[in-house]
N, C-alpha and C positions, 0 to 999 in steps of 0.2 A: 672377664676378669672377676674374681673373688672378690665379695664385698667382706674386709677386713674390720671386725668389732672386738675394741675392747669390750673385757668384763670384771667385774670387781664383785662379784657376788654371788657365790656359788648356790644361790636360792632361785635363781635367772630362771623363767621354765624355758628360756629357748634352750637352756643345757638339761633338760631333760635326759637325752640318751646318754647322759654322760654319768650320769648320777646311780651313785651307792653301787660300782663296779666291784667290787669285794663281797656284794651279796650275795653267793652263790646261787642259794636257794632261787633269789628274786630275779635274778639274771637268767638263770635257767627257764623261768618261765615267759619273763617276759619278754626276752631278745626275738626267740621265734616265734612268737604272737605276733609283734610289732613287727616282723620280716624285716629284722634289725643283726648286726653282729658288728665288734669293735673291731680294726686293726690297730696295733700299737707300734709306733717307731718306724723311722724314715723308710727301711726299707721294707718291713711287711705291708706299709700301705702303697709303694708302689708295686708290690708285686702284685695286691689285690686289684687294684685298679687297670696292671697290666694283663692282669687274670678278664678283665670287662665286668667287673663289682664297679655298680654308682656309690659314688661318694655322697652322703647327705651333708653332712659339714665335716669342718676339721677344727680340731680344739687343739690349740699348743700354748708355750709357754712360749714367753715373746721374743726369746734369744732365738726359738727354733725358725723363726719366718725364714732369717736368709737360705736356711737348709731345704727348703722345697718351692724355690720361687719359681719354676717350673709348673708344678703340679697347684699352684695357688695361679698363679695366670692361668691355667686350662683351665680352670673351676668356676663355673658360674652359681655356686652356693657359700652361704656363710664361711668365714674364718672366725671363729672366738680368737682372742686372743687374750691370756691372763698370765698373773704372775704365780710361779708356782707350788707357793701356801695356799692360793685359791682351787689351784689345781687339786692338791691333796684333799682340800676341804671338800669339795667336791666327789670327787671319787672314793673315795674313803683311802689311799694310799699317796704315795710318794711315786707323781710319776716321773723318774727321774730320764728317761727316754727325750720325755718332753714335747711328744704327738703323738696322737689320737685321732682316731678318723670313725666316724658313724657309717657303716658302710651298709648298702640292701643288698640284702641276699637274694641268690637264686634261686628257682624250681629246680628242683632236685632231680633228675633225670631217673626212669624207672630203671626197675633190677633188670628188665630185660636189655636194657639197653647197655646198662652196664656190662650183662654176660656175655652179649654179642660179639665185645671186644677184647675182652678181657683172657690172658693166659692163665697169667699166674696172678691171685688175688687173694687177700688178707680179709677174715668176716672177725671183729671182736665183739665178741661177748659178753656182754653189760660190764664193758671195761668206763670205769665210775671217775678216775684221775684225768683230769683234765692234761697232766705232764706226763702221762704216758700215752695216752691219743696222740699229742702234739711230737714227744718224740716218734711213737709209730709211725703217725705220717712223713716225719723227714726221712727217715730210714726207707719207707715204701719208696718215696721220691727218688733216693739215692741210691737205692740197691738193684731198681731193676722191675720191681714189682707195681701191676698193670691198674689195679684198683682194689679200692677199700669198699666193704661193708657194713654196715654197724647195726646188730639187733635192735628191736623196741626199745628196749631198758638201757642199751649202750649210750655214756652221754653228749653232747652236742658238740662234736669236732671245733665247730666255728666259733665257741666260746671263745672268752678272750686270749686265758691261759694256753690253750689247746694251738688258737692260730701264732703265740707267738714263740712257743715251745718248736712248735711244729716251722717254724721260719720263713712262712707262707706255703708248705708246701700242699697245706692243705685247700690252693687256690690250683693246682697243678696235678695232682694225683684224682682223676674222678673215684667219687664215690657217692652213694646210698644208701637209704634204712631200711631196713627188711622190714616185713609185716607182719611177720608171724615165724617166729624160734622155738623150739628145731624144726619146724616144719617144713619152715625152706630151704632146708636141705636138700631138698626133692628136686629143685630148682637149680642147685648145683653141680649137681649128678646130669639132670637134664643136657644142660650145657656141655658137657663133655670133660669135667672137671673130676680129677678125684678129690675127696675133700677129706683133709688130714686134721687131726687134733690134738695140738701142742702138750705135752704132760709131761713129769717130770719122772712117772712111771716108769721103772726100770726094765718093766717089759716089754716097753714099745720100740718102739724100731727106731735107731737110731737115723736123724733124718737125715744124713750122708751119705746112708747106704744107699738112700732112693737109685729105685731103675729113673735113668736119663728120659725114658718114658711118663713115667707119673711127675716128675720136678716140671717138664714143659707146661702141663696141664693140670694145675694143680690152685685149689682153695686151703691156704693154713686159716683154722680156728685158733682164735688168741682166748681166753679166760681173763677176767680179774684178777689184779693183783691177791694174793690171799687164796679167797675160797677154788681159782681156779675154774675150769670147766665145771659145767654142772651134769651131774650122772645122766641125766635123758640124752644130754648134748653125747658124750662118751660113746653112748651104746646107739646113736644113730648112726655117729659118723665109722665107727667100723674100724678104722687105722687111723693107732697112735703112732706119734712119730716125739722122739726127746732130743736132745742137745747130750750128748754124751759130756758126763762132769767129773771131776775127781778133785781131791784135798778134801772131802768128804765133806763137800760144799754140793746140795740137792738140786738147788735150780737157781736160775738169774732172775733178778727184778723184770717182771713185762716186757719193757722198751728195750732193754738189755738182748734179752729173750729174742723177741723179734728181729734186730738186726742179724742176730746171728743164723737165725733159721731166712731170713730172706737171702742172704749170702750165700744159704747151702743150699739153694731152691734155684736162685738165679743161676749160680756159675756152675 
């Protein structure tokens, strides 16, 4: 059983992990240092948990206890419990959710082990928005497609923003960080994959036309929002593929993007 603490002081160091959650910068560095990452709200921390993520503590606001007396009797670590001005002060936000869970992350499974399984897979590209990762991964989850990659520079799935965007899916969909962009593309190919690269280019192949050949077996390259793929990336991967558009509207937002090229990949 959870040992249940009040707290009235958002300077407490046992709330540590809880602290200045709006820092992105500082978040980003230091969550996967500390082999640290948040889940927020009833049910992304059980999917986390039901995913086999240890729970380090949990922080709620104190109306939230009857909503997970379940998951507080299985816990044999802290419960903070505050009210939630203290909550905000804390975090630097409103959390209006109302739970929090300090969760340890996993070892990351290699690429190869990802490729081993994998049909149809998604690599992004120093894709930077934490709510477009997090939508990506629901859409991966729910469309069909088998695992995610994320270059060097692409940012950390498991952030806060990312897993609750993402509606834990990204406790469910495996994924990986490459090591080295473009390079392992090599690695792609390897695998038996052709590997496509999402553009908005009008001369690329609209991705519906794909042979029922290449869609089975296949890697989409996703871009950042904005800049897009980057030229090295382009001229390795060999075949673009677009979202055919008209109203003389160019392309869709990322997460947008993606759903729709996994739909035309999947089915």
């Amino acid at each position: 059983m959870a040992d249940v603490i009040p707290v009235d002081d958002p300077a407490d160091l046992r709330l540590r992990d809880y602290l200045d959650l709006t820092d992105v910068e500082l978040r980003r560095r230091r969550e996967p240092a500390d082999g640290l990452f948040m889940a927020e709200g009833e049910k992304v921390i059980r999917r986390a948990l039901a995913a086999g993520y240890r729970m380090r503590s949990l922080l709620l606001e104190d109306k939230w206890l009857a909503s997970l007396p379940d998951v507080i009797e299985a816990f044999d670590g802290p419960v903070y419990v505050a009210a939630r001005p203290v909550l905000a002060r804390l975090t630097g936000y409103d959390v209006h959710r109302g739970a929090l869970a300090a969760m340890d992350r996993q070892p990351l499974p290699s690429v190869a082990e990802v490729l081993a399984t994998a049909r149809r897979l998604v690599v992004l590209e120093n894709v930077n928005d934490h709510t477009n990762i997090g939508a990506i991964f629901r859409s991966a989850a729910g469309l069909g497609m088998d695992a995610v990659l994320v270059t060097p520079r692409c940012a950390d799935p498991l952030y806060r923003r990312s897993v609750k965007v993402s509606m834990g899916a990204v406790f469910s969909v495996p994924w990986t960080r490459l090591h080295s962009w473009p390079e392992d593309i090599s690695l792609l190919r390897e695998a038996g994959l052709t590997v496509l690269a999402l553009t908005p280019d009008a001369s690329a192949v609209p991705i519906s036309d794909l042979p029922p050949e290449v869609r089975a077996r296949a890697a989409l390259v996703l871009g950042a929002e904005g800049p897009g793929l980057e030229p090295r990336t382009l001229a390795e991967v060999g075949t673009r593929v677009r979202i055919p558009m008209s109203a003389g509207v160019d392309s869709l937002n990322v997460g947008a993007a993606a759903a729709v090229a996994f739909y035309a990949l999947t089915r």
